[in-house]
C-alpha positions as CSV (number, residue, x, y, z in Angstrom):
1,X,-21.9,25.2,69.2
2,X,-20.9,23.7,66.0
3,X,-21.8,25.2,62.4
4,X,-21.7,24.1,59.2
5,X,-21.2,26.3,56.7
6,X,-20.7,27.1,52.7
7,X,-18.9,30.6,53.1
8,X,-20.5,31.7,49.7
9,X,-24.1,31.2,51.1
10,X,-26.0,34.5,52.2
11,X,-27.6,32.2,54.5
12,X,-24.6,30.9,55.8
13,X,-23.2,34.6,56.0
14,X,-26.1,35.7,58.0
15,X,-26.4,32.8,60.3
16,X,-22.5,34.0,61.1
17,X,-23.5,37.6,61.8
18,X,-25.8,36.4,63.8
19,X,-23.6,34.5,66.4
20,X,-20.5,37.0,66.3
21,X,-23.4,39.7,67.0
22,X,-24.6,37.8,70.0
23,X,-21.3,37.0,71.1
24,X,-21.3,33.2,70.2
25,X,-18.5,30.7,70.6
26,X,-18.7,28.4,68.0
27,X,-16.8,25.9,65.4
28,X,-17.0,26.4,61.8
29,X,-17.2,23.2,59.8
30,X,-16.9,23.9,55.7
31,X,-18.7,20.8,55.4
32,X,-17.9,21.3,51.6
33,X,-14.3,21.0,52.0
34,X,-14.5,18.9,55.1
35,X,-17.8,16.4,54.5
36,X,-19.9,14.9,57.0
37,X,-19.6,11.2,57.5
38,X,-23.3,8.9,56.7
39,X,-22.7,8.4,60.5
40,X,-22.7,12.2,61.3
41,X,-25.3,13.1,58.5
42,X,-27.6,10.4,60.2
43,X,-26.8,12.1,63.9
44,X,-27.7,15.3,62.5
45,X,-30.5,14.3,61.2
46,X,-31.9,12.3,63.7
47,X,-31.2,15.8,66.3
48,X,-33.5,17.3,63.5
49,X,-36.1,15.0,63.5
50,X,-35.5,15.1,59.8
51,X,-35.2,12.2,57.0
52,X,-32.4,12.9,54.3
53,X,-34.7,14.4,51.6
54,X,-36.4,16.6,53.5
55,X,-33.0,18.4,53.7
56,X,-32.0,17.8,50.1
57,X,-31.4,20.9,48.1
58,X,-33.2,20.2,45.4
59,X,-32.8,22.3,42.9
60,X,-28.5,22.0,42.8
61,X,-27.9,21.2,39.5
62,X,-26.2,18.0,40.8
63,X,-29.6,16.9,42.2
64,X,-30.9,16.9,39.1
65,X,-27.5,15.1,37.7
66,X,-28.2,12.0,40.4
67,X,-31.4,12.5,39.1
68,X,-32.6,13.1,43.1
69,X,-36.2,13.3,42.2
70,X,-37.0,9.4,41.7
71,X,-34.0,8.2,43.9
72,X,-36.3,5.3,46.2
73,X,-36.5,7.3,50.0
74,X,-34.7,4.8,51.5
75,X,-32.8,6.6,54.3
76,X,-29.0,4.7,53.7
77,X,-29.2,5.3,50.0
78,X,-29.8,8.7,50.9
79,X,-27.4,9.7,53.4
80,X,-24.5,7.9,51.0
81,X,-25.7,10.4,48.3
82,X,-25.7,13.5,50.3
83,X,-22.2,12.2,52.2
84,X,-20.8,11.8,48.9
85,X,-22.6,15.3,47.7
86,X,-22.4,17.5,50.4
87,X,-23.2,20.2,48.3
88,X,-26.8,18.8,48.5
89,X,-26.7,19.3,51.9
90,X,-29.0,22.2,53.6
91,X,-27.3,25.1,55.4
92,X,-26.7,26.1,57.4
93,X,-27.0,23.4,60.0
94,X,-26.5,24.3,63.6
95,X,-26.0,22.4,66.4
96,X,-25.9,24.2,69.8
97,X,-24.7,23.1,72.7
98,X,-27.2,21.1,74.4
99,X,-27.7,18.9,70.9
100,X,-30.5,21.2,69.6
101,X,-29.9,21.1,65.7
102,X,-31.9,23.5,63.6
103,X,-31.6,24.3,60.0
104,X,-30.2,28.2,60.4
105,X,-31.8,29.9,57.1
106,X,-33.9,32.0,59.0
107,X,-33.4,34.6,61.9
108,X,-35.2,32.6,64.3
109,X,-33.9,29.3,64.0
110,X,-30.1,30.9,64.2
111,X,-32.0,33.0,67.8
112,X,-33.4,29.2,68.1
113,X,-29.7,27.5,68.6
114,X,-28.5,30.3,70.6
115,X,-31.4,30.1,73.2
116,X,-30.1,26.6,73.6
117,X,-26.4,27.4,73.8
118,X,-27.2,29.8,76.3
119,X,-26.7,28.2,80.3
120,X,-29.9,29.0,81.8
């Protein structure tokens, strides 16, 4: 299972208690220090059924900077802006073992991606 985090994030903190609660092997990705490629931004996304702005945090400051709001929702535009951003990046994202990818700011989608990590 792989996770990517921002270590200051309650939601990110949570997510993490989660896992080491249920006994969880996983990697940590600080995807702020260590940013996701367009070509892994698009995989996650794609795993999430998801297009870039429905992920977008929105209300960052920087968002508001690039002036996010009216940016055309063309997908490669997008995913260059968040790539280059990554703090505009939801978190955290999870991606468990068998490829399920969920968006981990609630209890039940972090349960959600351990279900899925767990061999049947």
């Amino acid at each position: 299972m792989e996770l990517w985090i921002n270590p200051s994030c309650s939601k990110c903190q949570v997510a993490t208690e989660l896992l080491d609660e249920a006994g969880a092997q996983y990697t940590v990705r600080r995807y702020l220090e260590d940013p996701p490629t367009v070509d892994e931004l698009n995989a996650v996304l794609r795993r999430l059924g998801l297009e870039p702005w429905d992920i977008a945090r929105m209300n960052e400051p920087l968002a508001d900077e690039l002036d996010l709001a009216h940016l055309p929702r063309d997908r490669r535009r997008w995913l260059d802006v968040m790539a280059a951003n990554p703090l505009l990046i939801q978190r955290p994202l999870i991606t468990a073992d068998d490829g399920t990818t969920v968006i981990g700011r609630s209890e039940e989608a972090v349960r959600q991606a351990l279900r899925a990590s767990t061999p049947s």
